[in-house]
Residue, then its C-alpha position, 0 to 999 in steps of 0.5 A: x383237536x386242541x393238543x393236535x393243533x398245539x403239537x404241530x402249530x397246523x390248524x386243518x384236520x380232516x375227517x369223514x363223511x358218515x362221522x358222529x364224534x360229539x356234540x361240543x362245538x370241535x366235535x360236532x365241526x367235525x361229524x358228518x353224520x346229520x344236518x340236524x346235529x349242526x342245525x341252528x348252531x353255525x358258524x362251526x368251526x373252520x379248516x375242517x375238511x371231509x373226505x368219504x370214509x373207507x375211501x381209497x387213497x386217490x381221494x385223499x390226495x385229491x383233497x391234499x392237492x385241491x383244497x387241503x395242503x398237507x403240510x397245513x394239516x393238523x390230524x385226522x380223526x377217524x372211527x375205526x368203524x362208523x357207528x351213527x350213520x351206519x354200522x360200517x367196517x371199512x376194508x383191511x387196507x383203510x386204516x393202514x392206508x391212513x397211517x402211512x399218509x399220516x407218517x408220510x406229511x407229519x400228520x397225527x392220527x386220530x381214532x375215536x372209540x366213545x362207542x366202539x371201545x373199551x372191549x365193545x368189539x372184542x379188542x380193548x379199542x377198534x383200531x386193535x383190528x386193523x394193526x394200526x398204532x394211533x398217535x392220540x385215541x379219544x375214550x369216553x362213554x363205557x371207560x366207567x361203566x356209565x359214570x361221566x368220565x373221557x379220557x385222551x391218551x396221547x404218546x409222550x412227545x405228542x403231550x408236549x403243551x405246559x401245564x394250564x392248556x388244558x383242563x376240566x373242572x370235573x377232571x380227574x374225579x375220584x368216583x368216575x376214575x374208581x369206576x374206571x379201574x373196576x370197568x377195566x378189570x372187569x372188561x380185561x378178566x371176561x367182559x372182552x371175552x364175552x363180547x366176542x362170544x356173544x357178539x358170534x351168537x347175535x351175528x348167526x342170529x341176526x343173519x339166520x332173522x335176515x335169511x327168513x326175513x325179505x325186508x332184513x339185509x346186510x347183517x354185520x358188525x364186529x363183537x356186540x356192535x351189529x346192525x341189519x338194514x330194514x328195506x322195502x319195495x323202493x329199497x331202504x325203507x325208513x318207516x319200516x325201520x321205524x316200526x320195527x324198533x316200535x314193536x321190539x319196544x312193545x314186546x320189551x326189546x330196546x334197540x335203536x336205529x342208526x342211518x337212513x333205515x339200520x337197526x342197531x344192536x349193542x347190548x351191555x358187555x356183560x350180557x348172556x347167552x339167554x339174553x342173546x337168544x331172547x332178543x333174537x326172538x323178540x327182534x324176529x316176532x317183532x319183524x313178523x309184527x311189521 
């Protein structure tokens, strides 16, 4: 946010609805995932304008001609698949979509990959599935195999502030950075690989759990970063959600949940077909548990 302001001397960026980008104040100003991740911690940061993710574009144009004029907008910082609310992958059209607009008024684009990058999805980033090229991407989390490291790529004429604007006392730290090479060998050798043919396994598994399971729906996602919604009598069902996660820890299957009542699947990169096929019948035994 800070280079995207600098480059274009704007101070408005957008993003979506459904976002979790970070818990510093720019990051946490721009989610809009939970009321608790901003509880207590107002006033956030200003000129940050939401639109719904996946929407069409006569949403934003409405947003450009209401309350956001576009030649005071900075960037637009998107998911190229939401990950805290739900796991959702938006159409075809989406990202496309964005990039034209963003040529169009001289706004940069914006992806952030901290979880769905560094080959989660079978491409290095997320952004890969959609044709688009973005004008900053924001890494972190897998970009060192869990040693705390971030990254921002940015092109060149976009990285165009002096030096001293910027910086981080634990920047550039030599473990994390040796770390960080030896996690993109490994994810460029098999690891990207591995994620689209076990991402396959966990799908057909999650789905065929789905097809046997009444209180399963909606099985997706995209290498290993899956998601199924627990529902119920009244519809998405919360507490069952819950109880589920419950009994999978009790059986020795970690998962987490994700939105209003979704259970998250996103397993190491390095994992096996074995491992795959355990979790299924871990996750389905702790269904029937429920």
């Amino acid at each position: 946010m800070k280079l995207a302001r600098h480059h274009t001397g704007r101070q408005r960026v957008i993003s979506f609805y459904g976002a979790f980008h970070g818990r510093t104040y720019g990051a946490m100003s721009l989610g809009g995932s939970k009321a608790l991740h901003q509880q207590g911690f107002g006033p956030l940061l200003s000129g940050v304008h939401r639109v719904h993710f996946d929407c069409p574009l006569a949403e934003l144009e409405e947003q450009f001609h209401t309350s956001c004029p576009p030649e005071e907008v900075a960037a637009i910082f998107v998911e190229p698949i939401q990950g805290e609310e739900v796991i959702e992958i938006p159409s075809p059209e989406f990202l496309p979509m964005l990039r034209n607009v963003c040529d169009e008024h001289s706004i940069l684009l914006v992806p952030t990959r901290c979880s769905r990058g560094m080959g989660r999805t079978g491409r290095m980033f997320a952004v890969e599935h959609f044709g688009v090229v973005p004008d900053m991407i924001c890494l972190a989390k897998g970009i060192a195999s869990g040693l705390p490291l971030g990254a921002l790529i940015a092109r060149a004429d976009v990285m165009d502030w002096p030096a001293g604007s910027h910086a981080s006392t634990f920047g550039g730290n030599p473990v994390s950075c040796r770390a960080s090479l030896a996690t993109f060998d490994l994810i460029e050798r098999e690891y990207m690989a591995n994620a689209i043919e076990r991402g396959a396994e966990l799908k057909a598994g999650t789905r065929q759990v789905d097809a046997d399971d009444p209180h399963l729906i909606g099985a997706r996602g995209l290498g290993l970063m899956l998601a199924v919604d627990v529902v119920g009598p009244k519809g998405l069902d919360h507490e069952r959600r819950n109880a589920i996660v419950d009994a999978a820890f009790e059986r020795g299957l970690l998962l987490l949940g994700c939105g209003k009542a979704a259970v998250r699947f996103c397993p190491a990169l390095c994992v096996t077909s074995e491992q795959v096929a355990t979790a299924l019948d871990l996750f389905a035994a702790a269904c029937g548990d429920v």
